[in-house]
PAZA-723953 format. One line per 3 residues: number of its first residue (from 1); their letters; for each residue x, y, z of N, C-alpha, C, CB. Coordinates in Angstrom, 3 decimals. Atoms other than C-alpha are relative to their C-alpha. Glycine has a CB too. Example, Ala and Ser with C-alpha at 12.3 -4.5 7.8 and 13.67 -1.06 7.14 Angstrom:
<atoms>
1) AS) 0.890/-1.190/0.000/12.300/-4.500/7.800/0.900/1.200/0.000/-0.992/0.027/1.246 | -0.820/-1.190/-0.060/13.670/-1.060/7.140/-0.770/1.090/0.730/0.414/0.462/-1.415
</atoms>
This chain:
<atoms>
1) XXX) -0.315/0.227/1.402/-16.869/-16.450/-0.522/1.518/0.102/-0.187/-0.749/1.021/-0.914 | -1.657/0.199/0.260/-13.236/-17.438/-1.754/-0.143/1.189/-1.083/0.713/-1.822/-0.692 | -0.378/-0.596/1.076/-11.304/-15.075/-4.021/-0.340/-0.811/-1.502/1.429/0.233/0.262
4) XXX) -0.173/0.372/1.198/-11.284/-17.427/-6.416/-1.927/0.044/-0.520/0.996/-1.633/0.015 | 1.242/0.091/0.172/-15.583/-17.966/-6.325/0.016/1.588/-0.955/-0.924/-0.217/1.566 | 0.147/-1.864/0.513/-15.669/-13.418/-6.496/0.785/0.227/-1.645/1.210/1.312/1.469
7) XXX) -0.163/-0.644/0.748/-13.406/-13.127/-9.209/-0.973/-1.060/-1.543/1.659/0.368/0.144 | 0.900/0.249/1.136/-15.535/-15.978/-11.465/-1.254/0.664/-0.385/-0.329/-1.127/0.094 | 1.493/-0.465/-0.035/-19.052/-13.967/-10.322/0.509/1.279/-0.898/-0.854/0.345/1.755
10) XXX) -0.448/-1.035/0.175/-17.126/-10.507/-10.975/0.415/-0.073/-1.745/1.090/0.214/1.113 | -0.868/0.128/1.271/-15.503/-11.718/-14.609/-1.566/-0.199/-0.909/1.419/-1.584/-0.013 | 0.939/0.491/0.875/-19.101/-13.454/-15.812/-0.860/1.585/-0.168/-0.925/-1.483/0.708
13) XXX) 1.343/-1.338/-0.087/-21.022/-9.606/-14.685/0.542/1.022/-1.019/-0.210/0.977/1.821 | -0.569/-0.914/1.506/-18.333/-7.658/-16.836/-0.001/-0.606/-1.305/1.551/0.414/0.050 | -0.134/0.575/1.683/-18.337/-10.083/-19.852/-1.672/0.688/-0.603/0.103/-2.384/-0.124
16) XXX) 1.575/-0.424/0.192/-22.330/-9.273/-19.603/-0.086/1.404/-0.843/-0.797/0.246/1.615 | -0.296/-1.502/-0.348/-21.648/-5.640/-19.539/0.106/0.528/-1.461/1.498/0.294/0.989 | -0.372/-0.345/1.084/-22.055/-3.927/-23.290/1.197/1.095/0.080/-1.144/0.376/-0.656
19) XXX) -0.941/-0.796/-0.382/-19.097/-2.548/-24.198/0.333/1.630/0.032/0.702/-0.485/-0.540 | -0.210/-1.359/-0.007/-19.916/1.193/-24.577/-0.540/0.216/1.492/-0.770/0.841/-1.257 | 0.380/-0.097/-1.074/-20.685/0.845/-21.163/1.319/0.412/0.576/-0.704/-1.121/0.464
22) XXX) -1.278/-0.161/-0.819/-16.990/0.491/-20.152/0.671/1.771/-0.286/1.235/-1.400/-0.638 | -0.926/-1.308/0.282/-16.122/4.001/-21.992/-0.753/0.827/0.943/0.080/0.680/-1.692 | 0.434/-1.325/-0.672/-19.123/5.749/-21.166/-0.011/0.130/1.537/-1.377/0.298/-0.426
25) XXX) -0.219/0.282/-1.465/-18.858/4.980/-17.286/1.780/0.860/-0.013/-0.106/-2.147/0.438 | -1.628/-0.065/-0.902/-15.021/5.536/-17.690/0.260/1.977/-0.382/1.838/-1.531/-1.145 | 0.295/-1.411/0.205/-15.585/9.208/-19.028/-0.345/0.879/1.086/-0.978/0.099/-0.835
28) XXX) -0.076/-0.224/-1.775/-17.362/10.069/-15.890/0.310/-0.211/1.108/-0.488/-0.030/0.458 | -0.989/0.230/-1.116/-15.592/8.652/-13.643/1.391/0.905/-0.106/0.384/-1.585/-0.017 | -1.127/-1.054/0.068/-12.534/10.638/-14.915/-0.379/1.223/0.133/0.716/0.010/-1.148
31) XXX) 0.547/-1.886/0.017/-14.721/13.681/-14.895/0.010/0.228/1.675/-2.160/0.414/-0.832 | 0.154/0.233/-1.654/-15.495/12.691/-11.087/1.383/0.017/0.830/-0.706/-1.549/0.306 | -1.616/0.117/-0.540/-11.791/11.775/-10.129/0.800/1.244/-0.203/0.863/-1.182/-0.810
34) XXX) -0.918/-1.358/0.349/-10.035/15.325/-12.138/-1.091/0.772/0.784/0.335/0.553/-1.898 | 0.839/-0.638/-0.744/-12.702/16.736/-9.657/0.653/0.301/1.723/-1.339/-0.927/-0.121 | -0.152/-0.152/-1.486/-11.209/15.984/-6.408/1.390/0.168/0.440/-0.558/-1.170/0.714
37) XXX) -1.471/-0.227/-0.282/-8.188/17.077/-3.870/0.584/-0.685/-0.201/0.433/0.231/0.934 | -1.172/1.016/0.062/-6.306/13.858/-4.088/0.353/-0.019/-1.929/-0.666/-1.872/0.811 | -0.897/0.087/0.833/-6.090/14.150/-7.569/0.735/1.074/-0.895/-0.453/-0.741/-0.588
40) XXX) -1.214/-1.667/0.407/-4.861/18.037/-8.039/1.016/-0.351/1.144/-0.888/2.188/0.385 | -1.128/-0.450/-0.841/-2.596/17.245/-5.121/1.456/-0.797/-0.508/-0.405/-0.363/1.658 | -1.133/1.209/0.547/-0.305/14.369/-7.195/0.567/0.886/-1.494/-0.998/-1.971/-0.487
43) XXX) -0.872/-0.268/1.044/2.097/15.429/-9.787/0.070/-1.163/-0.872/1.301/0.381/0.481 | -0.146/1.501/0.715/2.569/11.992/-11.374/-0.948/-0.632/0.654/1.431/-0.849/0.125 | 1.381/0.592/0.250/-0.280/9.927/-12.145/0.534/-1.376/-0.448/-1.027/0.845/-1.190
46) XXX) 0.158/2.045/0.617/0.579/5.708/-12.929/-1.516/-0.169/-0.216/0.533/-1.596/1.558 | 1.578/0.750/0.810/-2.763/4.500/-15.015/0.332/-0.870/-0.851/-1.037/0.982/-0.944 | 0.632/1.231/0.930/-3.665/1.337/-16.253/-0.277/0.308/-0.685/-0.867/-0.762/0.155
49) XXX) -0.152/-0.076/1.441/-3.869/0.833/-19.355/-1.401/-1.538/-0.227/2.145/-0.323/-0.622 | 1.105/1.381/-0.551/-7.549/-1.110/-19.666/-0.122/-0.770/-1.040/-1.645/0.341/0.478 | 0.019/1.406/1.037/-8.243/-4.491/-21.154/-1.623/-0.183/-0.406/0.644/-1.676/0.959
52) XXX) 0.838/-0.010/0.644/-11.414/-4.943/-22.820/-1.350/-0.092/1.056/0.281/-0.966/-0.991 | 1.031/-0.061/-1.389/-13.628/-5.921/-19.636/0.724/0.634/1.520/-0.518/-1.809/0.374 | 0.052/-0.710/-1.391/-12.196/-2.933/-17.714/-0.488/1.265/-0.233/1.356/0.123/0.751
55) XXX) 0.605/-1.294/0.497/-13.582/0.579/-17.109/1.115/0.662/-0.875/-0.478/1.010/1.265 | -0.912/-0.749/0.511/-11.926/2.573/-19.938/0.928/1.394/0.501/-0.617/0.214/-0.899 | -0.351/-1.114/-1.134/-9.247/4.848/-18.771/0.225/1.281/-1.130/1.657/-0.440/1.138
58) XXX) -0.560/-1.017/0.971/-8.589/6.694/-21.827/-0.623/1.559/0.067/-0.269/-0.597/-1.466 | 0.207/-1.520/-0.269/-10.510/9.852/-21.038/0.662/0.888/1.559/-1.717/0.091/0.003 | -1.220/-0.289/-1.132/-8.334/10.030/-17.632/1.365/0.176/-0.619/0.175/-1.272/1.082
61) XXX) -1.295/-0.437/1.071/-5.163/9.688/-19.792/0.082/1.676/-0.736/-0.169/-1.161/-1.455 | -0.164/-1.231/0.758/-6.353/12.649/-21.941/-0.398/1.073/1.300/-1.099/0.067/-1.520 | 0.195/-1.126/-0.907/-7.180/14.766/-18.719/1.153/0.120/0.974/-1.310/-0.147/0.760
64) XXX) -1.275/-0.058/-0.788/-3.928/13.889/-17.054/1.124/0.882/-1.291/0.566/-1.919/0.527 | -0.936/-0.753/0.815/-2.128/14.815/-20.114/0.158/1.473/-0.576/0.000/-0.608/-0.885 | 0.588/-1.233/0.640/-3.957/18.171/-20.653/0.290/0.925/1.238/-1.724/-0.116/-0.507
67) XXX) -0.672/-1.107/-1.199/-3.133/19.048/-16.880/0.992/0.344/0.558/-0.275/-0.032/0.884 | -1.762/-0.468/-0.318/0.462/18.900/-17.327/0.327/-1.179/1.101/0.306/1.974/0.886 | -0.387/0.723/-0.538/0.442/15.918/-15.075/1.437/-0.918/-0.723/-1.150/-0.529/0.297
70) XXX) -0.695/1.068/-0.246/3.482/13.278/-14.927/-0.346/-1.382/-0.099/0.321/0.150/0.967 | 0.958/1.191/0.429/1.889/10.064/-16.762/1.018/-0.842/-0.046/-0.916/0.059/-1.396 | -0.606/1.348/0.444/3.164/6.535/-16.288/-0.871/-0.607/-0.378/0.674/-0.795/0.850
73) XXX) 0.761/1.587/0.567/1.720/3.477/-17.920/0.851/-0.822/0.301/-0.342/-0.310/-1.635 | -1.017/1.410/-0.556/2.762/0.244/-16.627/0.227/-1.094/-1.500/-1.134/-1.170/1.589 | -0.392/1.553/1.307/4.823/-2.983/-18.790/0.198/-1.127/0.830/1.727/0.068/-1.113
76) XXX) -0.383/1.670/-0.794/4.789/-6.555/-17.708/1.322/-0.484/-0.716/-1.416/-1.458/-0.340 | -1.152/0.399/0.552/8.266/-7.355/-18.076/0.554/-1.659/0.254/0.948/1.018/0.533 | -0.401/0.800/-0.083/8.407/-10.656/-16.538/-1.369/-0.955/0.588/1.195/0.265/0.591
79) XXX) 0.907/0.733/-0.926/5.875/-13.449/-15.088/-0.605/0.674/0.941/0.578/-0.950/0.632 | 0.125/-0.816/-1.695/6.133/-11.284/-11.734/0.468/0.970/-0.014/0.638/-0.521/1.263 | -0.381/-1.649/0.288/7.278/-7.777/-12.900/-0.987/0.997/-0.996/1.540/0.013/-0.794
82) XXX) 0.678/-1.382/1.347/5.804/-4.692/-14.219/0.912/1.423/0.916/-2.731/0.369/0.036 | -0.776/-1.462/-0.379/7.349/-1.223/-13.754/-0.678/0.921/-1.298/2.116/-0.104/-0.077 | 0.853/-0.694/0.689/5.635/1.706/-15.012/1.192/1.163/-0.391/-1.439/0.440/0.879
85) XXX) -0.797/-0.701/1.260/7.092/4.244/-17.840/-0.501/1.272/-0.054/-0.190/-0.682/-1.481 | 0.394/-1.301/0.202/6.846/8.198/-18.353/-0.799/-0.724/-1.938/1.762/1.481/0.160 | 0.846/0.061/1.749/4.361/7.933/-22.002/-0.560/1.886/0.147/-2.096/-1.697/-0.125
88) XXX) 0.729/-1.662/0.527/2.866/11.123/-23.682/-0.923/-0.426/-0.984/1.168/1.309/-0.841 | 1.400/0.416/0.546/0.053/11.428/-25.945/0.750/-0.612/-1.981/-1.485/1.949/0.080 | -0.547/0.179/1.135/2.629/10.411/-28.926/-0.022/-1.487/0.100/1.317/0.718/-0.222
91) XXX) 0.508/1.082/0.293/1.140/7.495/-30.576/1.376/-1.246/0.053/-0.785/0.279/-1.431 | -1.274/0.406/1.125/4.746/6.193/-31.908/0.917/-0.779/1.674/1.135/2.033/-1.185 | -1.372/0.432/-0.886/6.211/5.471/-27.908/-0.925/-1.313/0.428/0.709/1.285/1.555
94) XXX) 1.187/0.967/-0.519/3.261/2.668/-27.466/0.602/-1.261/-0.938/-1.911/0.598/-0.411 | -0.388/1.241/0.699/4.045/-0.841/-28.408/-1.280/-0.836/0.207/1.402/-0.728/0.606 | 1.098/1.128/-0.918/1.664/-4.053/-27.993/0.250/-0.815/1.154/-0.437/-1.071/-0.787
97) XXX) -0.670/0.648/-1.431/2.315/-5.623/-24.717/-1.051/-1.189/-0.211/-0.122/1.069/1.788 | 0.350/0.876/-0.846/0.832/-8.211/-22.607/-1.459/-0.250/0.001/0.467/0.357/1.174 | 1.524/-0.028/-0.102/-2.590/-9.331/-22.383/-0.912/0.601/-0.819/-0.324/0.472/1.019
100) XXX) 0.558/-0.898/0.717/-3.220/-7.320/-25.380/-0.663/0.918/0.057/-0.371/-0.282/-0.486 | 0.261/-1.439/-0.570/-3.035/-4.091/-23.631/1.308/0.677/-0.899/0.123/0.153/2.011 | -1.007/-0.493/0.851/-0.731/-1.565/-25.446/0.955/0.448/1.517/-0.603/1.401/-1.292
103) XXX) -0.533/-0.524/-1.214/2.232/-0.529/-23.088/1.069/0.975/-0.901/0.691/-1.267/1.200 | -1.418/-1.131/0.695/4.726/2.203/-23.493/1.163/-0.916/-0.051/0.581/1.565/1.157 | -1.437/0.864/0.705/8.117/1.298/-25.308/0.656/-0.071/1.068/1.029/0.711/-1.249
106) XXX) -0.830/0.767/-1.249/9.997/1.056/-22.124/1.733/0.583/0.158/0.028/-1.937/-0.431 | -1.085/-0.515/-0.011/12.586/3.243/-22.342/0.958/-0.028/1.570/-0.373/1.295/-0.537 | -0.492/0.296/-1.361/14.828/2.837/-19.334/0.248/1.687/0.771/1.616/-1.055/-0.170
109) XXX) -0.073/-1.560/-0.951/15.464/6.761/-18.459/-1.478/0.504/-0.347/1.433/1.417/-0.638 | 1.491/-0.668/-0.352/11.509/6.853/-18.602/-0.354/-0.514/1.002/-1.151/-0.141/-0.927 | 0.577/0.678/-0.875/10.905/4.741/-16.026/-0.140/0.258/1.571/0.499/-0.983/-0.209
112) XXX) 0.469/-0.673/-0.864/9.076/5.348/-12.864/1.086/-0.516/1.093/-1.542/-0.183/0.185 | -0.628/0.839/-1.315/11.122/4.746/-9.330/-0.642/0.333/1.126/1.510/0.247/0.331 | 0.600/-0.623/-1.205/9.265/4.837/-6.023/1.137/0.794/0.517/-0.586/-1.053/1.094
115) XXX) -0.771/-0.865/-0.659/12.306/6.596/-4.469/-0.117/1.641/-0.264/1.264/-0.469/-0.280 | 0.243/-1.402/0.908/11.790/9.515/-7.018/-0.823/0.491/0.994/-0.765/-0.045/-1.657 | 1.043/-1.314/-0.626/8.814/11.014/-5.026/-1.292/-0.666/0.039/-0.168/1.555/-1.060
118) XXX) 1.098/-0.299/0.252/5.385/10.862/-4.631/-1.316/-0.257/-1.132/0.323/0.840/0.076 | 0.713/-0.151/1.046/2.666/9.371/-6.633/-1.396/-0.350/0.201/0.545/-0.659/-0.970 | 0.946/0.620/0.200/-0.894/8.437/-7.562/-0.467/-1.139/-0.935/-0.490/0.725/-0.068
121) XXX) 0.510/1.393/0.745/-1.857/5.117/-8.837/-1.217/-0.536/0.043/0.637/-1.044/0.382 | 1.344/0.782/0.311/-4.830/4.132/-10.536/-0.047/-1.007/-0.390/-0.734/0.397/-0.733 | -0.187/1.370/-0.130/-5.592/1.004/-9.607/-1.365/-0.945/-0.958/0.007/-0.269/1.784
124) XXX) 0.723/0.823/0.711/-7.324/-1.693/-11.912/-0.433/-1.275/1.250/0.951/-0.484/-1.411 | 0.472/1.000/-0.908/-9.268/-4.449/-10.236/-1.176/-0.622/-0.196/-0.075/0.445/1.135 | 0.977/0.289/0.495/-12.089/-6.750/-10.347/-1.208/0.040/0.712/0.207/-0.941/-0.441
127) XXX) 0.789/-0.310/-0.596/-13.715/-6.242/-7.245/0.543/0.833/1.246/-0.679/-1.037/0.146 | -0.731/-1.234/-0.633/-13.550/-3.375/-4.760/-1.003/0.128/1.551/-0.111/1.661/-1.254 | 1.168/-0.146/-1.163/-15.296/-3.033/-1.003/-0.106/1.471/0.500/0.348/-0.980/1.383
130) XXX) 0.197/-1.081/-0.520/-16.246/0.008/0.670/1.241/0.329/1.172/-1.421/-0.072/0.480 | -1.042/-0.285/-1.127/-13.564/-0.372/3.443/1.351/-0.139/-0.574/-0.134/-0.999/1.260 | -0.748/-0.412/0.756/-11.141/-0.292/0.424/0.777/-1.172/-0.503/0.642/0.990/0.541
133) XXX) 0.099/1.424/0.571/-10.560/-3.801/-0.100/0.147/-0.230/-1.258/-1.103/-0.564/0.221 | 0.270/0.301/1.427/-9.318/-4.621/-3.670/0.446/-1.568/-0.530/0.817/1.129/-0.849 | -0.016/1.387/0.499/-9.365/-7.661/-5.670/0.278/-0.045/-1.031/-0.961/-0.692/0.050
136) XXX) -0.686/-0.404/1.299/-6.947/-7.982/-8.690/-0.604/-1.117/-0.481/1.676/0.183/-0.173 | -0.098/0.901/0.810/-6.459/-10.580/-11.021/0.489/-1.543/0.251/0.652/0.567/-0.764 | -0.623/1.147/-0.744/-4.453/-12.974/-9.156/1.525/-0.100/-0.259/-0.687/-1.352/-0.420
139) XXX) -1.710/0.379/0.632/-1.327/-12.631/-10.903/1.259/0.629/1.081/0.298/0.986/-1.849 | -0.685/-0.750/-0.509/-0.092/-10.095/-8.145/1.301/0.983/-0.492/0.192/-0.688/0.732 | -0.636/-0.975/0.815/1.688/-7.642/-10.549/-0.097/1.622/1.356/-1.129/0.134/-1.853
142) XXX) 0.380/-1.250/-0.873/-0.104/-4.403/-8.290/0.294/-0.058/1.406/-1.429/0.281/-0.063 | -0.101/0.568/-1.845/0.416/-6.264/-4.752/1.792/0.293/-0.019/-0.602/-2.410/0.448 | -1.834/0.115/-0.267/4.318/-6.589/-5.516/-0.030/1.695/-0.268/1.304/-1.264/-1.514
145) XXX) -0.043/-1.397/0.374/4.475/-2.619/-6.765/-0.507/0.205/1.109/-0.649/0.601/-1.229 | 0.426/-0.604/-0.948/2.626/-1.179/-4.259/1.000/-0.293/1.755/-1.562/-0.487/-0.132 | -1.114/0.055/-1.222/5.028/-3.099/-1.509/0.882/0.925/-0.169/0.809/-1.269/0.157
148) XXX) -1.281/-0.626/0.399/7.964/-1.542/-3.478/-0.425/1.855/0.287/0.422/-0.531/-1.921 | 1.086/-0.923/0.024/5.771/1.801/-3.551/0.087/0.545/1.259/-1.349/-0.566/-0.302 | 0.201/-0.562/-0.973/4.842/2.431/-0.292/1.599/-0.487/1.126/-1.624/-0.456/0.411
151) XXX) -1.376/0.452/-0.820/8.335/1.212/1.382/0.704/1.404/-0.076/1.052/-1.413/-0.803 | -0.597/-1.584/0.029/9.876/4.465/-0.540/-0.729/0.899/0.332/0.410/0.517/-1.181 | 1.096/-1.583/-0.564/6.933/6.855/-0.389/-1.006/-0.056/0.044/-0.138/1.230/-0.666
154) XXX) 1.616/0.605/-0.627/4.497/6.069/1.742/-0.801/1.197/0.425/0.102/-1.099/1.535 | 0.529/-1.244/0.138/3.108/9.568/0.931/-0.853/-0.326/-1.020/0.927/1.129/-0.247 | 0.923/-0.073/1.421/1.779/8.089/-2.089/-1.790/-0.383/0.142/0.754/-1.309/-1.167
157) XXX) 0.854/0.446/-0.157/-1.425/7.018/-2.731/-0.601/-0.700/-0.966/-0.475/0.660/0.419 | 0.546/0.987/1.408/-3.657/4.318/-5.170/-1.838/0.525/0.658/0.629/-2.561/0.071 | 1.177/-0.165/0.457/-7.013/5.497/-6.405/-0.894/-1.305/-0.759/0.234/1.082/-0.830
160) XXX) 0.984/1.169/1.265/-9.582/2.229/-7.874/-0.862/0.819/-0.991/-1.372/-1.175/0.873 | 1.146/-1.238/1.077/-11.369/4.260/-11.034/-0.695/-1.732/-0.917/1.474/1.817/-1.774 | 0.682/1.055/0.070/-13.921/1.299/-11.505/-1.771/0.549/-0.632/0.159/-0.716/1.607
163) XXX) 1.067/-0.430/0.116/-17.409/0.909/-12.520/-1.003/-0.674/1.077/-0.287/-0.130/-1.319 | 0.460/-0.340/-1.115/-19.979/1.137/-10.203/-0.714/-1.754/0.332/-1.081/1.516/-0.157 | 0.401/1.041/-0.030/-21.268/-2.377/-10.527/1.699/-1.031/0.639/-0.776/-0.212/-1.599
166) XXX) -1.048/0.457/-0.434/-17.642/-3.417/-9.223/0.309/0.239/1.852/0.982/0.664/-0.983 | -0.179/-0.614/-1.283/-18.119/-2.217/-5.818/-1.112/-1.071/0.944/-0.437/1.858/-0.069 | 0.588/1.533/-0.266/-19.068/-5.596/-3.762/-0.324/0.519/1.955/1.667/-1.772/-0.439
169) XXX) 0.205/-0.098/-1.044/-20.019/-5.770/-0.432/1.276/-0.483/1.162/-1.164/-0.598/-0.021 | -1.116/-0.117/-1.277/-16.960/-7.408/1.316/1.056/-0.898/-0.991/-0.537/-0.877/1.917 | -1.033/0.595/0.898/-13.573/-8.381/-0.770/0.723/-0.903/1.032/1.027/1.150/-0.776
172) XXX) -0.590/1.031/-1.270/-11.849/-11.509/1.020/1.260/0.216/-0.480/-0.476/-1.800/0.151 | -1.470/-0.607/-0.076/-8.132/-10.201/1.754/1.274/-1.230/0.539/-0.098/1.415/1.255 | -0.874/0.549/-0.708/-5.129/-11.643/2.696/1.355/0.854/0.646/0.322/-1.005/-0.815
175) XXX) -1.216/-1.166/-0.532/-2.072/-10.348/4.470/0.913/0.966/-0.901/1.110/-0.781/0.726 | -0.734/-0.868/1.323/-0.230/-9.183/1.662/-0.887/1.431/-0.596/0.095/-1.218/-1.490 | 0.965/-0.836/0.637/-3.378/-7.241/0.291/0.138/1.446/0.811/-1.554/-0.711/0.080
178) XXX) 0.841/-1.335/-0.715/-3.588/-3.367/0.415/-1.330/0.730/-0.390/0.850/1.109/-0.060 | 1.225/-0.635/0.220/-5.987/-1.496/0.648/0.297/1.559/-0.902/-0.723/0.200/1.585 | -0.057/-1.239/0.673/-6.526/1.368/-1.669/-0.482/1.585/0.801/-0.906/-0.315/-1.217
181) XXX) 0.061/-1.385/-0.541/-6.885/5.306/-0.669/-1.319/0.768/-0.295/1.160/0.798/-0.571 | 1.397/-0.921/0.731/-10.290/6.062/-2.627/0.160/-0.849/-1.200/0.125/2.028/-0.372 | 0.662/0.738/1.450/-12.559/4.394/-4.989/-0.977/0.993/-0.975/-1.106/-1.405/0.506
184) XXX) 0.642/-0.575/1.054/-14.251/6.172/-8.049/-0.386/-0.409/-0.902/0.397/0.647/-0.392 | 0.721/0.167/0.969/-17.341/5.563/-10.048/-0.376/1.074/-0.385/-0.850/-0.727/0.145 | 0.291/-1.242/0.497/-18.969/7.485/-12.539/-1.204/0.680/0.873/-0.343/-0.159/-1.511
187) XXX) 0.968/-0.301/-1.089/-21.622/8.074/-9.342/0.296/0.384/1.223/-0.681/-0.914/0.225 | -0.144/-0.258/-0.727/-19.672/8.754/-6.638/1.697/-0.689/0.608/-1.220/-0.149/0.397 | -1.487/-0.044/-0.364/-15.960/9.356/-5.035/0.086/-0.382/1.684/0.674/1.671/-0.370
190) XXX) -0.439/0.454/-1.305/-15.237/7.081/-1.902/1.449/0.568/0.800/0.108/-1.462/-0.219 | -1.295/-0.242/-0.614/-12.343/8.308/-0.149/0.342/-0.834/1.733/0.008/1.774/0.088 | -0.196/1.226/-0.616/-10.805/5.777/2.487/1.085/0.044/0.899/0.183/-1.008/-0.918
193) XX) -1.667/0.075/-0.624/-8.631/6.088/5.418/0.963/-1.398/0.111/-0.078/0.471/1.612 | -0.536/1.038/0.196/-6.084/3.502/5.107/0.931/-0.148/1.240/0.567/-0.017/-1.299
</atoms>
C-alpha cells in the first residue's frame, strides 16, 4: 500500500470517528503517557496542538503544565517551517494559526532550539506501526524538525500519543522517515528501540 492509498483509508476511519471519541481517548492516553519513565525523565515537552480529526491533546497540556514541565507548541511559519514556542496556560499568548489550530504568539525569546538541550516531542500522525513507523500528513513539517532535532540532541526523544485505531500494521517509509521512540494509546504504552 502507497502512502498516499494509507493516509486516504486512515483520514476516511477518523472522519467516521464521533468526536467525543477524540477527547475521551486523548484523556487516557495522557493519563497512560504522565505514567511512564520517558515522560518524568524530559523537562521540556513540544505537543501538538490537535486539529479536529486528531486525538485531543489538551488533557496532556494541562498535565504537563501542572508538573512544572517546559511546554512548547509548535507555529507554521512558512510552507516548510514550523518551530515550536515556550506557551503557558495563559489564554492571551495563543493566536489562530494554520490549519485552524491555535498556535502560540511566537515570541522570538520563547522559542524552542534543539541546541538548548534535551526534549520530548509528541508526535501527531495519521498512521503509526508497531516497529515505530510514522505517517504524517505529507507536508513534512515533523520530518524537517526532527532532522534539525536529533542532529543537536540526539538524546531527545518523540512520543506518537494517538488513538488506538491509528496503530496499522505496517507504515510504508522512506529514507528520510523517522521512526518514533514510543507510541501511546488510551490502552497501552509501546516503547520502541530506535
Amino acid at each position: 500500500m502507497t502512502k498516499k492509498e494509507l493516509r486516504g483509508i486512515m483520514k476516511q476511519k477518523l472522519n467516521a470517528l464521533p468526536k467525543q471519541q477524540f477527547t475521551d481517548e486523548g484523556i487516557l492516553a495522557a493519563e497512560r503517557l504522565a505514567c511512564t519513565n520517558l515522560w518524568k525523565s524530559y523537562d521540556r515537552i513540544l505537543i501538538y496542538l490537535s486539529m479536529p480529526d486528531e486525538l485531543d491533546t489538551s488533557a496532556l497540556l494541562d498535565i504537563a503544565f501542572s508538573g512544572g514541565k517546559a511546554v512548547y507548541s509548535p507555529k507554521v511559519e512558512t510552507d516548510t517551517t514550523m518551530r515550536f514556542f515556550r506557551v503557558s496556560r495563559d489564554e492571551s499568548s495563543w493566536v489562530a494559526g494554520a490549519f485552524g489550530i491555535r498556535e502560540p504568539a511566537g515570541r522570538e525569546e520563547d522559542v524552542f532550539r534543539p541546541e538548548d538541550g534535551r526534549a520530548l516531542v509528541i508526535s501527531p500522525g495519521l498512521a503509526f506501526d508497531r516497529a515505530g513507523n510514522r505517517m504524517g500528513r505529507g507536508k513534512g513539517f515533523y520530518d524537517r524538525f526532527y532532522e534539525k532535532l536529533f542532529a543537536a540532541s540526539p538524546e531527545s526523544a518523540c512520543c506518537a500519543l494517538c488513538l488506538s485505531c491509528q496503530i496499522v500494521d505496517e507504515v510504508p517509509v522512506e529514507q528520510f522517515d523517522r521512526k518514533v521512540n514510543a507510541i501511546c494509546t488510551k490502552d497501552e504504552f509501546i516503547p520502541i528501540a530506535v
